[in-house]
ROKOLSE-352369 format. One record per residue (C-alpha): residue in three letters; x, y, z. Coordinates in nm, 3 decimals, decimal comma, padded with zeros to 5 digits. Layout:
% ROKOLSE-352369
ALA | X | Y | Z
...
//
This chain:
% ROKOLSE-352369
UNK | 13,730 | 18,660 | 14,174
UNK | 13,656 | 18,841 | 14,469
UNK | 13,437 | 18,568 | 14,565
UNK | 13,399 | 18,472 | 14,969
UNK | 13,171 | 18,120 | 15,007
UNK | 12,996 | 18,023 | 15,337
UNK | 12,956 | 17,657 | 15,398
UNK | 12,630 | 17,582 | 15,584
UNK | 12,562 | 17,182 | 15,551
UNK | 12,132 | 17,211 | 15,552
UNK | 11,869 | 17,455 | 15,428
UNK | 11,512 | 17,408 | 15,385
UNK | 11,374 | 17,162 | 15,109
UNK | 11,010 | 17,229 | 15,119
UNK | 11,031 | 17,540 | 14,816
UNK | 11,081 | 17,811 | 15,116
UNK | 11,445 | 17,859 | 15,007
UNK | 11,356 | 18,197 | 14,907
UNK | 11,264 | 18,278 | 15,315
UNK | 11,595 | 18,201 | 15,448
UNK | 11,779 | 18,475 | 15,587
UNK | 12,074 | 18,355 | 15,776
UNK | 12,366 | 18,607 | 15,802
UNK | 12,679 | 18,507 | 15,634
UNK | 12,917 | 18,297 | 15,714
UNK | 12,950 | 17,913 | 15,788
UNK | 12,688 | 17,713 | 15,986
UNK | 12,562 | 17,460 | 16,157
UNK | 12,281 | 17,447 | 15,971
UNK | 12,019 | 17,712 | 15,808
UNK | 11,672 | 17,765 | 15,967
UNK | 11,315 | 17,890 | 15,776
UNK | 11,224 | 18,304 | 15,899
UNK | 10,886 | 18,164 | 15,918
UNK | 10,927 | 17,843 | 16,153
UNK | 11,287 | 17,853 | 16,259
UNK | 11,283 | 17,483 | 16,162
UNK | 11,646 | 17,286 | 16,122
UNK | 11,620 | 17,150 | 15,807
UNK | 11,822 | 16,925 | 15,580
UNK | 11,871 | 16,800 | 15,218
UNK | 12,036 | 17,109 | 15,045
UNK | 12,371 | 17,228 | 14,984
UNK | 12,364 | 17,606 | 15,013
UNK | 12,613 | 17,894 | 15,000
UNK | 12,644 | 18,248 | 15,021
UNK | 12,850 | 18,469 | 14,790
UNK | 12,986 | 18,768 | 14,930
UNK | 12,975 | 18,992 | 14,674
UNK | 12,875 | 19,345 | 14,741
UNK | 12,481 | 19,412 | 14,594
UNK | 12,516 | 19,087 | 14,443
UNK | 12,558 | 18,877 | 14,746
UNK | 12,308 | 18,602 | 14,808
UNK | 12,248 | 18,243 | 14,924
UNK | 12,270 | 17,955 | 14,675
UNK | 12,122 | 17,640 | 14,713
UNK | 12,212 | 17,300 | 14,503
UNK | 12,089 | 16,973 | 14,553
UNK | 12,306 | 16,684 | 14,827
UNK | 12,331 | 16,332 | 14,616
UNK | 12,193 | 16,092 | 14,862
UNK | 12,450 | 15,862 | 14,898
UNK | 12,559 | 15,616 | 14,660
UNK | 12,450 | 15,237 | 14,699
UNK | 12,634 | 14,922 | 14,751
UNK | 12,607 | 14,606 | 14,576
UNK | 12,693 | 14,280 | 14,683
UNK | 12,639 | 13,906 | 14,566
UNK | 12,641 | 13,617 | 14,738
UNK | 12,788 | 13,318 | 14,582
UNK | 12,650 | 13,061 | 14,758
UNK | 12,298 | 13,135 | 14,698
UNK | 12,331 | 13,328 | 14,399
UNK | 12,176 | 13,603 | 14,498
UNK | 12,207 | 13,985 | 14,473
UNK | 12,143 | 14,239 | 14,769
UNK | 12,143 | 14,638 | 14,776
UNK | 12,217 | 14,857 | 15,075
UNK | 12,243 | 15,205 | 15,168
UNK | 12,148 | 15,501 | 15,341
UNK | 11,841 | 15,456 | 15,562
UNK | 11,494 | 15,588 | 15,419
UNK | 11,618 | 15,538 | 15,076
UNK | 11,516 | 15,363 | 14,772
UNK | 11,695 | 15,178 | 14,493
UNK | 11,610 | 15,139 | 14,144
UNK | 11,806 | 14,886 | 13,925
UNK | 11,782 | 14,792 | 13,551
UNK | 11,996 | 14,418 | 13,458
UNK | 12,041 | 14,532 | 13,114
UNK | 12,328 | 14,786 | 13,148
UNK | 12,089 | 15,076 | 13,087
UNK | 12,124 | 15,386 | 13,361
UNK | 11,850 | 15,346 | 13,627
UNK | 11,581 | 15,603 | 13,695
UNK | 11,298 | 15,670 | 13,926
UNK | 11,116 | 15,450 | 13,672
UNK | 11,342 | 15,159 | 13,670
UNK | 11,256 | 14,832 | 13,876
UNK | 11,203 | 14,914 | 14,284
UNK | 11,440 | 14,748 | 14,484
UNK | 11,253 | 14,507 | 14,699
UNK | 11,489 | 14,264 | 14,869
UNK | 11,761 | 13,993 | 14,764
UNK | 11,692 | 13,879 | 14,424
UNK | 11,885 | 13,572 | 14,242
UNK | 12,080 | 13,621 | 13,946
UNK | 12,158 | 13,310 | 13,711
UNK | 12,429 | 13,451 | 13,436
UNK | 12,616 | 13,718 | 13,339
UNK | 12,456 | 14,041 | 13,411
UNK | 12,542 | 14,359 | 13,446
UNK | 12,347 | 14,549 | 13,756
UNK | 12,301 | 14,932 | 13,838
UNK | 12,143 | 15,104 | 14,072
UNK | 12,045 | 15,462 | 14,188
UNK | 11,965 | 15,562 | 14,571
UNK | 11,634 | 15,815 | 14,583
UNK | 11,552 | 16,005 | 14,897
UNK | 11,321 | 16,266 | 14,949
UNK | 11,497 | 16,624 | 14,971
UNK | 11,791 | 16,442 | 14,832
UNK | 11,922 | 16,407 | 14,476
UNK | 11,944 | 16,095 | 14,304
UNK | 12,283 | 15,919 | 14,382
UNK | 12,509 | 15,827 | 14,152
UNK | 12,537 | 15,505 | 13,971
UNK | 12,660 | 15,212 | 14,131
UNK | 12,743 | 14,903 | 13,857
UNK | 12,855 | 14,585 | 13,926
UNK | 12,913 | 14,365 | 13,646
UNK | 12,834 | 13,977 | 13,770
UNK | 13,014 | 13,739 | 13,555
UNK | 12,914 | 13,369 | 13,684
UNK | 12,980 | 13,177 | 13,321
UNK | 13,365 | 13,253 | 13,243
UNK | 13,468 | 13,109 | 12,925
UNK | 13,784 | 12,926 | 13,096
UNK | 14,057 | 12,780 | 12,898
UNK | 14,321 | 12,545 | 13,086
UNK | 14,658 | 12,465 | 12,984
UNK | 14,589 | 12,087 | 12,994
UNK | 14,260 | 11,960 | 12,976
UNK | 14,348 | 11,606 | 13,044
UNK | 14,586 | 11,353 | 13,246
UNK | 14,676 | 11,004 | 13,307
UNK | 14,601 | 10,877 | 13,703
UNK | 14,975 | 10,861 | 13,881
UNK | 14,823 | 10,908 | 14,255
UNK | 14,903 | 11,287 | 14,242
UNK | 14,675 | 11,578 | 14,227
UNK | 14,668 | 11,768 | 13,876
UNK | 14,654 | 12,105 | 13,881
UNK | 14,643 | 12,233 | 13,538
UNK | 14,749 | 12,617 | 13,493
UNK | 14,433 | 12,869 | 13,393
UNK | 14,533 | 13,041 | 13,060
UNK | 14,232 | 13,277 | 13,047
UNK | 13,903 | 13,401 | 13,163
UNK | 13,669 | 13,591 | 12,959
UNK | 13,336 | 13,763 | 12,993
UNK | 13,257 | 13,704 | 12,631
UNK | 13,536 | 13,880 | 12,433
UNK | 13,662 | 14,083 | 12,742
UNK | 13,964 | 13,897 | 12,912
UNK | 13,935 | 13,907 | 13,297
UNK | 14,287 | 13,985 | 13,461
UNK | 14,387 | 13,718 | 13,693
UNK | 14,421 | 13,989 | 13,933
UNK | 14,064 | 13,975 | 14,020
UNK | 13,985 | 13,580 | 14,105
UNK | 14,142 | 13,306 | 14,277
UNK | 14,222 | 12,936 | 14,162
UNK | 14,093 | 12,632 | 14,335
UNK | 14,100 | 12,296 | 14,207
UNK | 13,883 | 11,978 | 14,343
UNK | 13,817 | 11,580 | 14,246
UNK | 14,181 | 11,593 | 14,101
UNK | 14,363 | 11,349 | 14,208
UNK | 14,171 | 11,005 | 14,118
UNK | 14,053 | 10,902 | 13,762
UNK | 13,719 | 11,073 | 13,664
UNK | 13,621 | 11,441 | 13,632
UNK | 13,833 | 11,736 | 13,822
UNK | 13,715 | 12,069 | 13,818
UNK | 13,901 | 12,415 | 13,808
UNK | 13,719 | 12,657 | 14,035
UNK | 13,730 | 13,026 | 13,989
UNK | 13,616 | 13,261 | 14,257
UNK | 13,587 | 13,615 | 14,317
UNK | 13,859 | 13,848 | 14,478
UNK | 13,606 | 14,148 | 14,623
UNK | 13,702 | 14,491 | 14,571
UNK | 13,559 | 14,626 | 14,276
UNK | 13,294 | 14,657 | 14,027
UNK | 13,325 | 14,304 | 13,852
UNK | 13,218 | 13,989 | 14,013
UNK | 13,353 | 13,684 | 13,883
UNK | 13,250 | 13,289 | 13,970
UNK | 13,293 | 13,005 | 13,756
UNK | 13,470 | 12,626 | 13,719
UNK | 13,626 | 12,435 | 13,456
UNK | 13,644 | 12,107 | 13,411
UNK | 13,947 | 11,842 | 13,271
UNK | 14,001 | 11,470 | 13,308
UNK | 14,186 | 11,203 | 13,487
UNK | 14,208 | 10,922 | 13,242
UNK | 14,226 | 10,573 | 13,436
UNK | 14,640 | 10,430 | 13,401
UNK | 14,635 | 10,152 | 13,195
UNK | 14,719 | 09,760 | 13,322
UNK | 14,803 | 09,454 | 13,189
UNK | 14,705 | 09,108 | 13,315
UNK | 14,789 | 08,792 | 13,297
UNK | 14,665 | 08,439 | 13,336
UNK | 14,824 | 08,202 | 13,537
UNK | 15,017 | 07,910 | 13,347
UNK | 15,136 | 07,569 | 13,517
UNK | 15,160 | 07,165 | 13,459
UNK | 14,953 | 06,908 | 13,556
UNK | 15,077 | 06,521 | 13,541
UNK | 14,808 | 06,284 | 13,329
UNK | 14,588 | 06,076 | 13,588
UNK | 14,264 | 06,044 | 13,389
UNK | 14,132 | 06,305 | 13,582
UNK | 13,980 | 06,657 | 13,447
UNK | 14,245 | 06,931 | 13,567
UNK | 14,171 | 07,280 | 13,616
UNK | 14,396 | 07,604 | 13,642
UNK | 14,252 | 07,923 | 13,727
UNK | 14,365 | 08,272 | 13,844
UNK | 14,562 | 08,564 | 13,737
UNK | 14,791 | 08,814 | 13,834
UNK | 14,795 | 09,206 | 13,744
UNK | 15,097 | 09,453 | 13,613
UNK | 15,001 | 09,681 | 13,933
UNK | 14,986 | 09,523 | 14,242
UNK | 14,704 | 09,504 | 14,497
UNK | 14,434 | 09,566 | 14,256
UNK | 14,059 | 09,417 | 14,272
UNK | 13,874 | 09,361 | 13,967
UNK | 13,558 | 09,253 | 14,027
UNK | 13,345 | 09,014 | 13,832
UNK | 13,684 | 08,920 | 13,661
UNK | 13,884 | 08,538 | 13,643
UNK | 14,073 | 08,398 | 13,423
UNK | 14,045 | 07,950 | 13,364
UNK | 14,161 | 07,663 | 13,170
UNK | 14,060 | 07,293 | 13,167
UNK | 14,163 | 06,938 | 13,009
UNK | 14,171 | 06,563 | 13,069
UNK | 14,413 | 06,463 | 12,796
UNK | 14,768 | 06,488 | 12,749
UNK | 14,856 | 06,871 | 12,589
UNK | 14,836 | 07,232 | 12,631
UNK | 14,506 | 07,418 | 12,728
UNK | 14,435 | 07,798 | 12,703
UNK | 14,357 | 07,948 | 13,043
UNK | 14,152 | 08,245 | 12,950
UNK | 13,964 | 08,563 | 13,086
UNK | 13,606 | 08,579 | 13,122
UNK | 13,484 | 08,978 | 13,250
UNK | 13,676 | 09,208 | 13,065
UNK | 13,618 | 09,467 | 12,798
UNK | 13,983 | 09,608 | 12,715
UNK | 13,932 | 09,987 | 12,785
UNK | 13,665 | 09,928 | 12,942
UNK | 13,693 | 09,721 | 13,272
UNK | 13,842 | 09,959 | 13,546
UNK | 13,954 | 09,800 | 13,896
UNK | 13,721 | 09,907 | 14,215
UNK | 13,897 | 10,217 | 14,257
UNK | 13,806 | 10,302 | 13,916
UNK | 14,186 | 10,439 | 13,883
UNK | 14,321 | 10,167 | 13,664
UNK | 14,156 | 10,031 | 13,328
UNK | 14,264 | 09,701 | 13,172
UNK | 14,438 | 09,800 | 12,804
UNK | 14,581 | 09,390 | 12,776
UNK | 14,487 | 09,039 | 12,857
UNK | 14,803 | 08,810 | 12,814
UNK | 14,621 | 08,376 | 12,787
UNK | 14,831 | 08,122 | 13,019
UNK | 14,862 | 07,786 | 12,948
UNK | 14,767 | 07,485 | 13,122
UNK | 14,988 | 07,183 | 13,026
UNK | 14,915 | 06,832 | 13,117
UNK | 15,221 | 06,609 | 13,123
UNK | 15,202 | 06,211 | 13,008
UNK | 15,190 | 05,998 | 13,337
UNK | 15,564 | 05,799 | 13,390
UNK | 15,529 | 05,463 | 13,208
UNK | 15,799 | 05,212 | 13,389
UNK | 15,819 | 04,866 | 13,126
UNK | 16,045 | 04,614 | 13,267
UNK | 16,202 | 04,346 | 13,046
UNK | 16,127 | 03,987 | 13,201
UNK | 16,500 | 03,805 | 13,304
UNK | 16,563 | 03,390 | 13,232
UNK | 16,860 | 03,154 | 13,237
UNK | 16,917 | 02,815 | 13,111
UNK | 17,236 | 02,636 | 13,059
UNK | 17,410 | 02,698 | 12,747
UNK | 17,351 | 02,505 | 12,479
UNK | 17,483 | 02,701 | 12,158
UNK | 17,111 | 02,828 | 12,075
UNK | 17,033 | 03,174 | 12,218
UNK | 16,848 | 03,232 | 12,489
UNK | 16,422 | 03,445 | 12,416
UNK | 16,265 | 03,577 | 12,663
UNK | 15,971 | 03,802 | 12,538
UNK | 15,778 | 03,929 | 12,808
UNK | 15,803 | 04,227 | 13,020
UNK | 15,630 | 04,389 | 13,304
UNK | 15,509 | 04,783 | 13,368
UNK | 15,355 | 05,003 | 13,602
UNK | 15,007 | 04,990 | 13,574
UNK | 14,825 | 05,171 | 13,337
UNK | 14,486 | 05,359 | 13,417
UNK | 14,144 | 05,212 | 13,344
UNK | 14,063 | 05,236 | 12,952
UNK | 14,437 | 05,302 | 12,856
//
């Protein structure tokens, strides 16, 4: 009580404190009796107190460093006031003087927590800056797997954790990529900048490959001697290309002949786009029909005579070589 304070914003940091001798009141700044030197780097004030008044002097924090990260090379870089230097520790410990000297950009490769103190001469040590750098997220998804359609799949993120600690969705965005086709789609999580937790990571979930169904050709063939062939097939989706597949049946003789695929591992065989998988084969049939026999009965007359007339020979179309 009873206290006036005068605001000057620099004194003398060299251990002459004890030489100033400024009247009171606010100023500029305070200057040594023996040099008349401006000086900086302490905080002093003067109590108006009757026999008791005097100048006090405290310590200015230099000012407090900044941490940033950059995601596309991984890599970590501290700024600040100029002249200063930065001391960091990467284990959450509080950095000192003797903690690791700031010497430029330096890569970080998983999650990490990072603090730093500013150090100037005439200045106190700054306070700590922490950034906690999170670039493996334990990511759970909704849905972890589809079935190809032709539209992209964006499965909803559940959670995000740095270990036990559940990141608020607040504090990243949601991407998604390669999820549309059949294959491997990945969930990309990426920082929102603001605060004191970096976070980075992906996820990934399938696209399984739709499954098809196909099916070889069936037709008829009339007899002629002649080894017939059918070949070919058709597919449950159209305008697909399977390569390396085909589907054939052959036979000489009158009957039925399997036409059958040749190239295909069910579940295995995709189509070129890779967004179809074949999950059923379905044989055709290749039938070869007899070849038209025409037999025609021989005629005769004769003038009746109470016996009956025979006549036991007949023609027909002509029958192929060996038959």
């Amino acid at each position: 009580d009873g206290v006036t304070y005068y605001i000057s914003s620099k004194t003398k940091s060299d251990g002459s404190n004890k030489y100033l001798n400024p009247s009171k009141g606010n100023k500029d700044y305070l200057v040594s009796t023996s040099d008349n030197s401006e000086t900086g780097g302490i905080f002093g004030f003067y109590s108006d107190k009757g026999t008791n008044s005097a100048w006090h002097f405290v310590s200015v924090p230099c000012e407090t460093p900044v941490i940033t990260y950059d995601n596309t090379n991984h890599k970590v870089t501290i700024s600040g006031v100029d002249g200063a230097k930065f001391y960091y520790t990467l284990n959450n410990s509080d950095p000192s003087s003797g903690s690791t000297l700031y010497g430029g950009p330096f890569e970080v490769t998983g999650n990490i927590t990072i603090k730093t103190i500013a150090t100037k001469s005439g200045y106190a040590d700054s306070e700590i800056a922490s950034v906690r750098i999170v670039l493996y997220p334990a990511i759970t998804l909704e849905t972890n797997e589809y079935t190809y359609d032709g539209s992209a799949k964006e499965p909803a993120v559940s959670s995000v954790m740095d270990g036990e600690t559940p990141i608020d969705a607040s504090k990243y965005t949601v991407s998604y990529s390669n999820n549309t086709n059949a294959g491997t789609a990945t969930v990309n999580i990426e920082d929102i900048a603001g605060d004191f937790l970096i976070v980075s990571g992906s996820a990934n979930f399938i696209i399984n490959s739709a499954g098809v169904t196909l099916t070889a050709n069936s037709g008829t063939e009339a007899y002629d001697g002649t080894e017939k062939t059918l070949s070919g097939f058709t597919c449950s989706v159209d305008g697909l290309t399977f390569e390396g597949v085909s589907a054939s049946g052959s036979g000489t003789e009158m009957g039925d002949y399997p036409v059958t695929f040749t190239g295909v591992t069910i579940g295995t065989t995709k189509d070129t786009s890779g967004n179809y998988v074949v999950t059923n084969t379905v044989n055709g049939t290749l039938t070869i029909s007899p070849k038209p026999l025409t037999i025609t009965a021989d005629s005769d007359t004769k003038v009746y005579d109470g016996t009956p007339l025979t006549k036991n020979s007949y023609t027909h179309t002509e029958l192929l070589a060996g038959d």
